[in-house]
PDB file of N, CA, C and O in Angstrom:
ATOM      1  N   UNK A   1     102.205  29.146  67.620  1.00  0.00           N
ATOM      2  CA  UNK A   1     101.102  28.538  66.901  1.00  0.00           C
ATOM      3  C   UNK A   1     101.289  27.030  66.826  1.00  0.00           C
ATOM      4  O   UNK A   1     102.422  26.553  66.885  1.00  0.00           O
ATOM      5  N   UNK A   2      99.934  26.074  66.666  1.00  0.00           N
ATOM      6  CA  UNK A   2     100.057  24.996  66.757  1.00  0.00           C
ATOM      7  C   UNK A   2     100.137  24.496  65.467  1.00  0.00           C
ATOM      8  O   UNK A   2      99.333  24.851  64.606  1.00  0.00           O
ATOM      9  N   UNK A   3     101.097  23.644  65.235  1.00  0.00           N
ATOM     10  CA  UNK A   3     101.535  23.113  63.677  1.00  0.00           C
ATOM     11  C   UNK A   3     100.952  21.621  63.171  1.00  0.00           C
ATOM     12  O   UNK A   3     101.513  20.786  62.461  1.00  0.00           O
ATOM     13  N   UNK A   4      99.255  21.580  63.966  1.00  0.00           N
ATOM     14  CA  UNK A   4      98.566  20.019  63.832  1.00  0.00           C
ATOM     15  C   UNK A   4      98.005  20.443  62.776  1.00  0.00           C
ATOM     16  O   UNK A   4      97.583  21.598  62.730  1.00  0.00           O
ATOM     17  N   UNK A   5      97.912  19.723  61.894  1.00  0.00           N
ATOM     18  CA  UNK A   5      96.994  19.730  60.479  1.00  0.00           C
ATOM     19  C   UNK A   5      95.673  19.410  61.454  1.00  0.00           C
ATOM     20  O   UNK A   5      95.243  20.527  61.742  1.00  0.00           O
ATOM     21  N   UNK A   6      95.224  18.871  61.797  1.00  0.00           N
ATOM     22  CA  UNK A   6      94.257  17.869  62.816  1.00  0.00           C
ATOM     23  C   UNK A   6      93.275  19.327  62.987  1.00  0.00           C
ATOM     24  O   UNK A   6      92.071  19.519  62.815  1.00  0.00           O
ATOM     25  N   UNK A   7      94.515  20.313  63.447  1.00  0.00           N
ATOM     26  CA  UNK A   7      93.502  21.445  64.239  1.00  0.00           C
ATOM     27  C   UNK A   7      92.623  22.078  62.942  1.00  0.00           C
ATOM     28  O   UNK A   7      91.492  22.555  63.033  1.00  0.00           O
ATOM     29  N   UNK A   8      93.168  22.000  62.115  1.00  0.00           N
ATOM     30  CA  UNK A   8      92.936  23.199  60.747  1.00  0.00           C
ATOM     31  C   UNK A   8      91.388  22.710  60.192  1.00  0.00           C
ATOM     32  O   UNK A   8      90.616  23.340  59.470  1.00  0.00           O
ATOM     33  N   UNK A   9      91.234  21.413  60.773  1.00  0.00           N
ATOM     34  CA  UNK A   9      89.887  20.512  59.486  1.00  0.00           C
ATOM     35  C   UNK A   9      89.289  19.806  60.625  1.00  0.00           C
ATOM     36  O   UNK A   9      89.697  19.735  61.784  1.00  0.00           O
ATOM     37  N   UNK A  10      88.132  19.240  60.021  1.00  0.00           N
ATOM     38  CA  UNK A  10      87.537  18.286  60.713  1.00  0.00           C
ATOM     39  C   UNK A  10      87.123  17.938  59.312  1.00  0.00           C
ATOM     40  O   UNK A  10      87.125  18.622  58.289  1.00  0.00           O
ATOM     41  N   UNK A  11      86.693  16.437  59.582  1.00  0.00           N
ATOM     42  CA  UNK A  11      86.814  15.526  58.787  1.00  0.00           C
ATOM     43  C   UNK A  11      87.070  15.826  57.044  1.00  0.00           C
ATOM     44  O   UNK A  11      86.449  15.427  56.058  1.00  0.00           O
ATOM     45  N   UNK A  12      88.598  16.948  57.235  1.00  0.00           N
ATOM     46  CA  UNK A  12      89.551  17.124  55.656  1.00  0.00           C
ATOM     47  C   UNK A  12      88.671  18.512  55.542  1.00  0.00           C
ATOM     48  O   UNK A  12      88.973  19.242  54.598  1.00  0.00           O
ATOM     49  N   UNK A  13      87.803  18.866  56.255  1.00  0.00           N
ATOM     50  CA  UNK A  13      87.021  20.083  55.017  1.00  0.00           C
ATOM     51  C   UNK A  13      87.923  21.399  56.244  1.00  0.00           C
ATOM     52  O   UNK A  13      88.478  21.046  57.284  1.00  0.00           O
ATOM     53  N   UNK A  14      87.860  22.596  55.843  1.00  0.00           N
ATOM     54  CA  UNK A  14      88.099  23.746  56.514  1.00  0.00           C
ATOM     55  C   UNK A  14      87.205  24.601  57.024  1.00  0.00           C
ATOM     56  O   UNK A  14      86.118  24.852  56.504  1.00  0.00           O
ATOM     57  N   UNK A  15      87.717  25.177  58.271  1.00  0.00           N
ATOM     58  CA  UNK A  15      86.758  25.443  59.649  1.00  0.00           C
ATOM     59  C   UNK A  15      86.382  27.411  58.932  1.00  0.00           C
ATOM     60  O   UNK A  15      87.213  28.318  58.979  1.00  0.00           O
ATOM     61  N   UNK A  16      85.094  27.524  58.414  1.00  0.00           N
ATOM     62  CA  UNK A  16      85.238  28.836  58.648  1.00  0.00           C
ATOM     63  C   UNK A  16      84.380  29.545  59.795  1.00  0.00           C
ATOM     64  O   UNK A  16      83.463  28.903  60.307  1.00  0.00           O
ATOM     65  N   UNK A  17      84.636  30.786  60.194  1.00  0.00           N
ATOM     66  CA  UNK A  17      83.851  31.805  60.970  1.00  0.00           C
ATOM     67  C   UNK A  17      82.978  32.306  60.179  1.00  0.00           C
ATOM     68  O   UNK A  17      83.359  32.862  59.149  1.00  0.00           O
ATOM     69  N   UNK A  18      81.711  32.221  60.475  1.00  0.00           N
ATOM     70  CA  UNK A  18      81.014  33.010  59.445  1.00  0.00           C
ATOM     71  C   UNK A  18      80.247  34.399  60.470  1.00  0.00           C
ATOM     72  O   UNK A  18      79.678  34.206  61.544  1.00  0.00           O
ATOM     73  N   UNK A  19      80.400  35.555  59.899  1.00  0.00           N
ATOM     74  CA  UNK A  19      80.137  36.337  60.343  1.00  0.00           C
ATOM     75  C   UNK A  19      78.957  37.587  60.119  1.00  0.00           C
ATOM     76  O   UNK A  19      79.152  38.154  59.044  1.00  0.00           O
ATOM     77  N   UNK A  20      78.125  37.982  60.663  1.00  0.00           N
ATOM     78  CA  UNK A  20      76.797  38.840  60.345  1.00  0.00           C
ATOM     79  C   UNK A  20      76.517  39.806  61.114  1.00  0.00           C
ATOM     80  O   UNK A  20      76.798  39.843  62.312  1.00  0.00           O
ATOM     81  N   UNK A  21      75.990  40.591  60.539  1.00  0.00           N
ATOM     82  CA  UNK A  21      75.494  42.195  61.134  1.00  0.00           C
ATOM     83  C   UNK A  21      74.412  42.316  60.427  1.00  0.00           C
ATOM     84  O   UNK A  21      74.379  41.899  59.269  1.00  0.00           O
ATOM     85  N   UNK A  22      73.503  42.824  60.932  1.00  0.00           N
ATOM     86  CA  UNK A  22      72.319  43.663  60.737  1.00  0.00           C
ATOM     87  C   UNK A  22      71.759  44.923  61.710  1.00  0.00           C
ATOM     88  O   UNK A  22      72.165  44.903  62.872  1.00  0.00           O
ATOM     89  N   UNK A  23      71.229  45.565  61.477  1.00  0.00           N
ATOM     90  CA  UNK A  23      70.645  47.148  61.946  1.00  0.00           C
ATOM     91  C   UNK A  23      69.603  46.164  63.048  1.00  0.00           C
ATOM     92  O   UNK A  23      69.135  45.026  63.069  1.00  0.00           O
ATOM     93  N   UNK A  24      69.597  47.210  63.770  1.00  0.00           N
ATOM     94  CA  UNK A  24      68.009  46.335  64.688  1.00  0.00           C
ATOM     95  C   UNK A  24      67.023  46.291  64.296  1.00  0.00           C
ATOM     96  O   UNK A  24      66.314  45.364  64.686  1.00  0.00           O
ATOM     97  N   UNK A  25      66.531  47.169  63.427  1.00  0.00           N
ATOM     98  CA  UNK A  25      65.189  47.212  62.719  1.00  0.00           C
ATOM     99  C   UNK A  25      64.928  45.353  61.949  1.00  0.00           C
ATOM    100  O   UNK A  25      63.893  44.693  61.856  1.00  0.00           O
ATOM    101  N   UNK A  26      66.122  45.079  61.600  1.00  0.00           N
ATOM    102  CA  UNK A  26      66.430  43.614  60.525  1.00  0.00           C
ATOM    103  C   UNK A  26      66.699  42.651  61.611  1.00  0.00           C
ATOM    104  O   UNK A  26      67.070  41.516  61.311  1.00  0.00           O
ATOM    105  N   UNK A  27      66.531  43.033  62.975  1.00  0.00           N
ATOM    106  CA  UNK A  27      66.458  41.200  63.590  1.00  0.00           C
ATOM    107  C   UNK A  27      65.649  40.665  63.493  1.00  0.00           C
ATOM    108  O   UNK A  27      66.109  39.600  63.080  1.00  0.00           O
ATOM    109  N   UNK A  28      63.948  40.471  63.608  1.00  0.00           N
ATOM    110  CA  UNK A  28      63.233  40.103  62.980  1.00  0.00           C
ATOM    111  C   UNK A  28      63.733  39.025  62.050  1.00  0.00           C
ATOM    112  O   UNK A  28      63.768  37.805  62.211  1.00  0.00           O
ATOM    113  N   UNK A  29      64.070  39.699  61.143  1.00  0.00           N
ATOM    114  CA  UNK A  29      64.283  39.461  59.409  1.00  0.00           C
ATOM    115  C   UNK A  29      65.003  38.022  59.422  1.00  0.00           C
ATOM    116  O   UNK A  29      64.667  36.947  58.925  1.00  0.00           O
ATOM    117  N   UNK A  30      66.052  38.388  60.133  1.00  0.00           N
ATOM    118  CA  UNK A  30      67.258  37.894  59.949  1.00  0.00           C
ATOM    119  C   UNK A  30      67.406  36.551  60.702  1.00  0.00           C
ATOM    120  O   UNK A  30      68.240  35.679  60.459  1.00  0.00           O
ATOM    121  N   UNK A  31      66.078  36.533  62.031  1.00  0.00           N
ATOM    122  CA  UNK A  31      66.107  34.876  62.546  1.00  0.00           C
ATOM    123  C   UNK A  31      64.824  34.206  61.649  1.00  0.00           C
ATOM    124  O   UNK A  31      64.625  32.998  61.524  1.00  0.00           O
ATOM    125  N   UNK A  32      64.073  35.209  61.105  1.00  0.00           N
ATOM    126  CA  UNK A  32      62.283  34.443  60.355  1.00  0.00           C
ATOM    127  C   UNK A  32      63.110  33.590  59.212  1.00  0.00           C
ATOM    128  O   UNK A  32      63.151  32.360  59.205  1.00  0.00           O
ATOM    129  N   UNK A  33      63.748  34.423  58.267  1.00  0.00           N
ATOM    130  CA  UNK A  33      64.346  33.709  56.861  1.00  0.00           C
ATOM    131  C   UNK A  33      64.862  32.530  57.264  1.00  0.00           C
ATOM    132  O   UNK A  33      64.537  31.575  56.559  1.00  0.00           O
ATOM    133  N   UNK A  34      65.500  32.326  58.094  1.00  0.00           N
ATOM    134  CA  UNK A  34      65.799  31.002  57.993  1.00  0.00           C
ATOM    135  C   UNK A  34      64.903  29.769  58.143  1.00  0.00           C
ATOM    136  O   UNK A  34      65.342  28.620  58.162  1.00  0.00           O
ATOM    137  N   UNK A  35      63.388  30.160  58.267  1.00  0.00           N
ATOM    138  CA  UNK A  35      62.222  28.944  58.222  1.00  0.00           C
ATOM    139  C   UNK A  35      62.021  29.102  56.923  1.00  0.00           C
ATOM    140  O   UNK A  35      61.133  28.337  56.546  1.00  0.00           O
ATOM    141  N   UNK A  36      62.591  29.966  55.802  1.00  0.00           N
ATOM    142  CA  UNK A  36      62.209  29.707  54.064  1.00  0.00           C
ATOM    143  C   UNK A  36      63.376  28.949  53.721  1.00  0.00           C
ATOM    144  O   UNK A  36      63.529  28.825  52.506  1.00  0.00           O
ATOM    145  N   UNK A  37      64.591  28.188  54.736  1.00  0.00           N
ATOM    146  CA  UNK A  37      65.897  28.321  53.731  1.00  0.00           C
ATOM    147  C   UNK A  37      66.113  26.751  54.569  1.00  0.00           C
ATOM    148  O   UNK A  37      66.067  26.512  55.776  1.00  0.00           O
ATOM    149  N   UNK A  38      66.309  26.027  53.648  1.00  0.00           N
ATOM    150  CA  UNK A  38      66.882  24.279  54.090  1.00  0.00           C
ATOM    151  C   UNK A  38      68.507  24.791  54.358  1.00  0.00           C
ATOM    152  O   UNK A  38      69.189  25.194  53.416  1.00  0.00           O
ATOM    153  N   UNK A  39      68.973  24.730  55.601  1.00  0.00           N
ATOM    154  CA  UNK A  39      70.358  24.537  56.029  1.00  0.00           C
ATOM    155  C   UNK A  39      70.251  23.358  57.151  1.00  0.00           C
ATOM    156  O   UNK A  39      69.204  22.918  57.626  1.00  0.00           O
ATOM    157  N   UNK A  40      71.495  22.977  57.443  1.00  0.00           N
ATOM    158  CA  UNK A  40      71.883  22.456  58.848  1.00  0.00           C
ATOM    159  C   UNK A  40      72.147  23.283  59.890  1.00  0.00           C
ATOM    160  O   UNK A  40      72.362  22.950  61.055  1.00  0.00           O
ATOM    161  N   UNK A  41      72.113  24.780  59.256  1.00  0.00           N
ATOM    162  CA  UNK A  41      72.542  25.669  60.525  1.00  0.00           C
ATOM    163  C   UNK A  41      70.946  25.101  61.371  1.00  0.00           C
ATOM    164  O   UNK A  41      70.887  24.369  62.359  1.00  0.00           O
ATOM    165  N   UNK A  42      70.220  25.482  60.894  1.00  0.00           N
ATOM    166  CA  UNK A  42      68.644  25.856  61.275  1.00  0.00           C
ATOM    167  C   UNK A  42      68.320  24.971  62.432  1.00  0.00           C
ATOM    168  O   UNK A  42      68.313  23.769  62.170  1.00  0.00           O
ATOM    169  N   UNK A  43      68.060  25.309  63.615  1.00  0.00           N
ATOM    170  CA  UNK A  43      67.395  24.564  64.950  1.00  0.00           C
ATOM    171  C   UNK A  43      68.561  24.359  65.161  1.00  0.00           C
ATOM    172  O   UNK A  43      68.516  23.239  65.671  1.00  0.00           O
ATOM    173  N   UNK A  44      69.994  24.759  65.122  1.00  0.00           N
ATOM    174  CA  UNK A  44      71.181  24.696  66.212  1.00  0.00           C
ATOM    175  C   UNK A  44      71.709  25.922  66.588  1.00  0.00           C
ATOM    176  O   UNK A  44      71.671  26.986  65.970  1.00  0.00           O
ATOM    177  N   UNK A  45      72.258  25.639  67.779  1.00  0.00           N
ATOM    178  CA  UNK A  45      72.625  26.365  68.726  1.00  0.00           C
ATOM    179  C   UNK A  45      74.167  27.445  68.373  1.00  0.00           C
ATOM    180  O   UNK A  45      75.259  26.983  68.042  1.00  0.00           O
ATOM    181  N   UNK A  46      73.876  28.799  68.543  1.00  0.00           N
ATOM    182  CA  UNK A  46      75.165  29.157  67.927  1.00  0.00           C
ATOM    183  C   UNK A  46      75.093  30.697  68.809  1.00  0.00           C
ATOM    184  O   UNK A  46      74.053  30.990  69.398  1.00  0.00           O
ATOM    185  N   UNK A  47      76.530  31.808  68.835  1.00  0.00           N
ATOM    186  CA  UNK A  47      76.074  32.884  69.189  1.00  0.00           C
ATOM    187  C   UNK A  47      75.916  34.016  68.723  1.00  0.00           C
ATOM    188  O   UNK A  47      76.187  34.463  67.609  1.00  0.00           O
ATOM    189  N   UNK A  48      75.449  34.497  69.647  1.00  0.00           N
ATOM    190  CA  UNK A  48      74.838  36.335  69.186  1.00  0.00           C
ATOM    191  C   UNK A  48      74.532  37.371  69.565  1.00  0.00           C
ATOM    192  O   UNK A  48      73.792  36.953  70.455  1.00  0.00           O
ATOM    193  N   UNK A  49      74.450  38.707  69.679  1.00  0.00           N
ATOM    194  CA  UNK A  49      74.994  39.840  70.165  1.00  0.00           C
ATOM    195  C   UNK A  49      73.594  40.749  70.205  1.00  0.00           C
ATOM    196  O   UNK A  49      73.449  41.854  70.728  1.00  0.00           O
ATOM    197  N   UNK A  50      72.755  40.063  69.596  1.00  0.00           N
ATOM    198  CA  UNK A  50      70.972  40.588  69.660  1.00  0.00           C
ATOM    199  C   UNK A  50      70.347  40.981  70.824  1.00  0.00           C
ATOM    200  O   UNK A  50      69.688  42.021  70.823  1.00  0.00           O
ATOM    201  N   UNK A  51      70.439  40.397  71.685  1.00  0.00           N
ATOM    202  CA  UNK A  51      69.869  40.807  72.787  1.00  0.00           C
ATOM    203  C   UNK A  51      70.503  41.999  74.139  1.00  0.00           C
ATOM    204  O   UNK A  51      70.053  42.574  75.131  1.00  0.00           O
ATOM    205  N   UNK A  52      71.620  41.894  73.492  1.00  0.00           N
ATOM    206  CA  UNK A  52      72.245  43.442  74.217  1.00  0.00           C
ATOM    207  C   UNK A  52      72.891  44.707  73.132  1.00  0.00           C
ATOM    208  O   UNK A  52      73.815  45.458  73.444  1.00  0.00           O
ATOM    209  N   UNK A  53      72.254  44.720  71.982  1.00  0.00           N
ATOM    210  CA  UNK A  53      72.375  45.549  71.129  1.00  0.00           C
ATOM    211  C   UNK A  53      73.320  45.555  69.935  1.00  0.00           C
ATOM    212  O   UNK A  53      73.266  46.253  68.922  1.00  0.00           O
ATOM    213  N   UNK A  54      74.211  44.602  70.290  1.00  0.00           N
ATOM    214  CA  UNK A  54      75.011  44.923  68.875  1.00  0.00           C
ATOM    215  C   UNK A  54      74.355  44.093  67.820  1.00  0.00           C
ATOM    216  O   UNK A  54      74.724  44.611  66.766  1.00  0.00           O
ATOM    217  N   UNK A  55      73.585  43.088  67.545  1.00  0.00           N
ATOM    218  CA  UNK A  55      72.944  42.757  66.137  1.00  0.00           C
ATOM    219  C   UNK A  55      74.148  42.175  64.790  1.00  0.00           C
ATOM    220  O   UNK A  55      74.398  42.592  63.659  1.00  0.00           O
ATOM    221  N   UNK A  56      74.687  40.984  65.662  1.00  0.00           N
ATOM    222  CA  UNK A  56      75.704  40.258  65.110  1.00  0.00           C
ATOM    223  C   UNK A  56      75.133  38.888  65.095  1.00  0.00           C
ATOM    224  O   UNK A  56      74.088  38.648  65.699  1.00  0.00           O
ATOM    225  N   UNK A  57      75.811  37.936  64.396  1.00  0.00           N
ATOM    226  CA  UNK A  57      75.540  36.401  65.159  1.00  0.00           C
ATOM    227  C   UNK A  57      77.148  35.911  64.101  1.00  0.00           C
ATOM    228  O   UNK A  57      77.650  36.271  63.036  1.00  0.00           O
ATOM    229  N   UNK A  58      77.371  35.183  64.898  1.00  0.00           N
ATOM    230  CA  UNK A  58      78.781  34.059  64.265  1.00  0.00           C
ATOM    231  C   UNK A  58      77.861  32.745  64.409  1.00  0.00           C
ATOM    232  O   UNK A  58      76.769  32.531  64.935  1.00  0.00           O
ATOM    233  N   UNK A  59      78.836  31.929  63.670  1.00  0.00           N
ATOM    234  CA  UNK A  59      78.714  30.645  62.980  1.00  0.00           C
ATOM    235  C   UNK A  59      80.049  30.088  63.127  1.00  0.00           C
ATOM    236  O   UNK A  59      80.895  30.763  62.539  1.00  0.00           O
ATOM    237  N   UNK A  60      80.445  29.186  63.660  1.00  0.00           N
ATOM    238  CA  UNK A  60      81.646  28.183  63.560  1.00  0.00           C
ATOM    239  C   UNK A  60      81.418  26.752  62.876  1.00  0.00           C
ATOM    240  O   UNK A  60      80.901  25.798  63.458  1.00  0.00           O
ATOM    241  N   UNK A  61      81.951  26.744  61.353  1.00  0.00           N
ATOM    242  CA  UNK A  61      81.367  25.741  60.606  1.00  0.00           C
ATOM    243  C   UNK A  61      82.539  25.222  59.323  1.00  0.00           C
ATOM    244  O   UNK A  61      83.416  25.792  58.674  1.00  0.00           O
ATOM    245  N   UNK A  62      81.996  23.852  59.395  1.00  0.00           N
ATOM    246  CA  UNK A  62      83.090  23.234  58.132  1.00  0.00           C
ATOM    247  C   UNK A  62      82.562  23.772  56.890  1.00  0.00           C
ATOM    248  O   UNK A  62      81.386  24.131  56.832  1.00  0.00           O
ATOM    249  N   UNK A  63      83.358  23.857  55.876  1.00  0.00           N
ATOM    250  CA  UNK A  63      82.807  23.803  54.645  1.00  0.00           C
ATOM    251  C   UNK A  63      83.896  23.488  53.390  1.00  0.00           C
ATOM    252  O   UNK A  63      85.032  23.222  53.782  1.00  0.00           O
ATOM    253  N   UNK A  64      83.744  23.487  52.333  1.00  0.00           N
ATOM    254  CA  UNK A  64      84.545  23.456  51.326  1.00  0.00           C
ATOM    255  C   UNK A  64      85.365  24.925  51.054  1.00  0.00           C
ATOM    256  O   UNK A  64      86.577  24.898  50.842  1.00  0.00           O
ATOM    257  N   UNK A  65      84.930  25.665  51.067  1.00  0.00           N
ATOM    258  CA  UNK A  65      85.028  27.017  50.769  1.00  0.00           C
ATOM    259  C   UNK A  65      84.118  28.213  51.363  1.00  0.00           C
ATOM    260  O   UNK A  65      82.956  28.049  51.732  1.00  0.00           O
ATOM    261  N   UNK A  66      84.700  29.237  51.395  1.00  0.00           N
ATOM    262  CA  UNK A  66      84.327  30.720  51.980  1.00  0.00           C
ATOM    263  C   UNK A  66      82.492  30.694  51.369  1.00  0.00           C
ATOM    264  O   UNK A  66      81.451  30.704  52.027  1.00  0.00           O
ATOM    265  N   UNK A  67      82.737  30.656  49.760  1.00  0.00           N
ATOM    266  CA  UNK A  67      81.094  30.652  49.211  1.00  0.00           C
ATOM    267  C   UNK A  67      80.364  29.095  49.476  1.00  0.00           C
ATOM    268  O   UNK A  67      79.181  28.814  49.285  1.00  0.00           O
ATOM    269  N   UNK A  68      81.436  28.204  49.969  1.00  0.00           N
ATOM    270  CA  UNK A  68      79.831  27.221  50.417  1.00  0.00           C
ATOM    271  C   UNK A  68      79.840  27.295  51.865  1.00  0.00           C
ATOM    272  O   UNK A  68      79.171  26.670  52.688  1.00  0.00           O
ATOM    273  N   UNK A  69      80.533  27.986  51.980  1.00  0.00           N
ATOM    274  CA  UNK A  69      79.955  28.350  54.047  1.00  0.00           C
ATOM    275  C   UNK A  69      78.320  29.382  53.544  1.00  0.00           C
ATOM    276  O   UNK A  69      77.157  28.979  53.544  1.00  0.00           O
ATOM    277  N   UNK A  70      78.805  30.620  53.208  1.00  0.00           N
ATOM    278  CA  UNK A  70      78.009  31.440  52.967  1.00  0.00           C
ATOM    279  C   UNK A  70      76.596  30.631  52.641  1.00  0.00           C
ATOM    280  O   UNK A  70      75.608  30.562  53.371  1.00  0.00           O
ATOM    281  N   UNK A  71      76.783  30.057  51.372  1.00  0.00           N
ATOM    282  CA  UNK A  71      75.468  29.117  50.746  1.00  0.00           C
ATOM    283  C   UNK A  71      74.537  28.496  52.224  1.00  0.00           C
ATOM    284  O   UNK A  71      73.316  28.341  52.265  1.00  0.00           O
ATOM    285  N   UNK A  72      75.275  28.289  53.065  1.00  0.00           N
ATOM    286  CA  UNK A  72      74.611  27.743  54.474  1.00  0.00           C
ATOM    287  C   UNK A  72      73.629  28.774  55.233  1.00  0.00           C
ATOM    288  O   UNK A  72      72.943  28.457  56.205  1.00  0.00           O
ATOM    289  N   UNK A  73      73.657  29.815  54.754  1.00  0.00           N
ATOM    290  CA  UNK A  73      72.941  30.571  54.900  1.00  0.00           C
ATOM    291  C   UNK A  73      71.925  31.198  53.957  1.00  0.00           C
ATOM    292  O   UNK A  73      72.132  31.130  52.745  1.00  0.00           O
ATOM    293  N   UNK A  74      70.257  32.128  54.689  1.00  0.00           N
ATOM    294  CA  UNK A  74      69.572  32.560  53.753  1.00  0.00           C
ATOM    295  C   UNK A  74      70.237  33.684  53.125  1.00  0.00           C
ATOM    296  O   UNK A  74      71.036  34.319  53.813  1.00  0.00           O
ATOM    297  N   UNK A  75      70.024  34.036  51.889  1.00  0.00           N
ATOM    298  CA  UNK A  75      70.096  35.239  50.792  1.00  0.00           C
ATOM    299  C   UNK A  75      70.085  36.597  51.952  1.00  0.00           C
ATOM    300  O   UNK A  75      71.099  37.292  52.011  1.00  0.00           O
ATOM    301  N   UNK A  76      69.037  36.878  52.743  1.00  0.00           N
ATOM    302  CA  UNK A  76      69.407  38.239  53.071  1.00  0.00           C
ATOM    303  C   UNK A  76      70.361  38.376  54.165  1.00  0.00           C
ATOM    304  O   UNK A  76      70.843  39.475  54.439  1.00  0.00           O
ATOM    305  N   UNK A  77      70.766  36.917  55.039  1.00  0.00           N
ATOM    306  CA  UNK A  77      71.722  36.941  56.288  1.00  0.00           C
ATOM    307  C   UNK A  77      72.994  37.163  55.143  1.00  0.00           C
ATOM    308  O   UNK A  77      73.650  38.198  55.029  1.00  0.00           O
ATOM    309  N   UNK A  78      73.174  35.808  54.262  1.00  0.00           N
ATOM    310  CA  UNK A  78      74.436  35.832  53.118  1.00  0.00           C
ATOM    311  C   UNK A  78      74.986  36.917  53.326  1.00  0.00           C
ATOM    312  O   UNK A  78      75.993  37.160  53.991  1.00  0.00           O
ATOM    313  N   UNK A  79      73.923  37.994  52.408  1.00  0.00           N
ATOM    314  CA  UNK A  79      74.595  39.525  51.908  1.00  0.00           C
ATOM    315  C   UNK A  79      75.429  39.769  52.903  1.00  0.00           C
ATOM    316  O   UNK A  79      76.621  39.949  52.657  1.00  0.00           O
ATOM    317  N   UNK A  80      74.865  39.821  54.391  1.00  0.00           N
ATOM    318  CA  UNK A  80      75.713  40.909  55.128  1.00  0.00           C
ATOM    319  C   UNK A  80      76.560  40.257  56.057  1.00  0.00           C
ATOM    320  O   UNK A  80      76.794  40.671  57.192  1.00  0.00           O
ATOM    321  N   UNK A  81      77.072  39.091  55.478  1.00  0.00           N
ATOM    322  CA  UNK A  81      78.045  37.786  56.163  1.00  0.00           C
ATOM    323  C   UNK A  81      78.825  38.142  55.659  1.00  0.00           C
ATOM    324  O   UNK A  81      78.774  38.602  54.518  1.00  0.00           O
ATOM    325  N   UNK A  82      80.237  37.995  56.664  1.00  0.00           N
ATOM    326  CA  UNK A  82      81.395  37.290  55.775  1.00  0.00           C
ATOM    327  C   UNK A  82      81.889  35.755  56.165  1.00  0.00           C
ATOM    328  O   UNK A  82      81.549  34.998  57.074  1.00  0.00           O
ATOM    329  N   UNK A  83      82.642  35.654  55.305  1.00  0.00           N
ATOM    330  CA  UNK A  83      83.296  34.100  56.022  1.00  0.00           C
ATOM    331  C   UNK A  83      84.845  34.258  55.781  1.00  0.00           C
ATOM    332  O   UNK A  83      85.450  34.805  54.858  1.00  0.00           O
ATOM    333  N   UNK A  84      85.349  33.518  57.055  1.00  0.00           N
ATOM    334  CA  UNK A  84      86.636  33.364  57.633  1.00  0.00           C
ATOM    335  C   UNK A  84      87.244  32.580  57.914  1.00  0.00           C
ATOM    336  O   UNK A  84      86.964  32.142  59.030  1.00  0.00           O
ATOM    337  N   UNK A  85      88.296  31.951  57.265  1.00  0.00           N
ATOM    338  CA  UNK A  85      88.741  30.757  57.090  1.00  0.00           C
ATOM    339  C   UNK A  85      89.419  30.888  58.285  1.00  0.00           C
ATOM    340  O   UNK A  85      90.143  31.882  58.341  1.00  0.00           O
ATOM    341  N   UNK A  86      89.391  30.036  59.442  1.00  0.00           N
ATOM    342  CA  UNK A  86      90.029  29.672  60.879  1.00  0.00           C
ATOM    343  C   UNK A  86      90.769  28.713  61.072  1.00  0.00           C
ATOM    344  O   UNK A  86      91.105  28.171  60.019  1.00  0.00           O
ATOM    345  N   UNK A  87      91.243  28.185  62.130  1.00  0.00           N
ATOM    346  CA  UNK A  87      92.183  26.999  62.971  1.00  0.00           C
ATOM    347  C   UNK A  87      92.174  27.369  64.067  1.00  0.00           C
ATOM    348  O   UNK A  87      92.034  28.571  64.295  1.00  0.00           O
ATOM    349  N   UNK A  88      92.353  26.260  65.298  1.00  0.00           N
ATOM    350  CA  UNK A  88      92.682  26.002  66.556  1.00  0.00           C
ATOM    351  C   UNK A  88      94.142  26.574  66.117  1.00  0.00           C
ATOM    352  O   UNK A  88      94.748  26.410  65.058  1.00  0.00           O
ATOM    353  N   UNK A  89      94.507  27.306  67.297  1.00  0.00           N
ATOM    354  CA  UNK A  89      95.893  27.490  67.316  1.00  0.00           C
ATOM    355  C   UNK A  89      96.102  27.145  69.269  1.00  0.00           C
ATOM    356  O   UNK A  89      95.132  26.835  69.961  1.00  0.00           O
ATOM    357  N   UNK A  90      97.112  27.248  69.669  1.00  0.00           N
ATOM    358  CA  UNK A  90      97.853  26.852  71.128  1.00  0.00           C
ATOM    359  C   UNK A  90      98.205  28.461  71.203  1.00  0.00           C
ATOM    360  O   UNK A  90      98.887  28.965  70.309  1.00  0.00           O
ATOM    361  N   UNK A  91      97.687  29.288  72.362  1.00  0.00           N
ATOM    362  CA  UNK A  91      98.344  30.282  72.436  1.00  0.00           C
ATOM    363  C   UNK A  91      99.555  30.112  73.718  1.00  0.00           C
ATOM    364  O   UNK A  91      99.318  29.337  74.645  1.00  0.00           O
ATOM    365  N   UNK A  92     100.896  30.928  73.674  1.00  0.00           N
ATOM    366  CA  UNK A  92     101.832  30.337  74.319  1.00  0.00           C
ATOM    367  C   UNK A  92     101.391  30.965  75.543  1.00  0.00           C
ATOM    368  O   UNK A  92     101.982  30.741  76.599  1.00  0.00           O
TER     369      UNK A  92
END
């Protein structure tokens, strides 16, 4: 593992994974809400598992904490998010 503080943050805050599932019936749902919800996620580019069936999307994002990653998201994506505090590591 790589022992750079450097890797762990970008500018001091911590890198989480934020992570989501929904049923297929809820994709719809789950890209519309975000035209009711002011984030910075919104109109950027990120990935997702929708279009060949699994009904996931990740997020790679700074934040203060696990609940203000989440907050970056709308109320019904939130619920079925988690967030994951990450780092660059060097694999050997």
């Amino acid at each position: 593992m790589s022992n750079r503080p450097e890797a762990a943050t970008v500018e001091g805050m911590p890198q989480y994974l934020l992570f989501h599932k929904h049923h297929p019936s809820e994709c719809g749902v789950a890209f519309a809400c975000f035209k009711g919800h002011s984030s910075p996620l919104r109109h950027q580019t990120t990935i997702s598992s929708c279009l060949f069936g699994g009904h996931a999307i990740w997020w790679l994002i700074n934040a203060q904490s696990s609940e203000h990653a989440l907050a970056l998201l709308p109320s019904f994506v939130a619920q079925r998010s988690t967030a994951v505090e990450v780092r660059e590591v060097q694999i050997p």
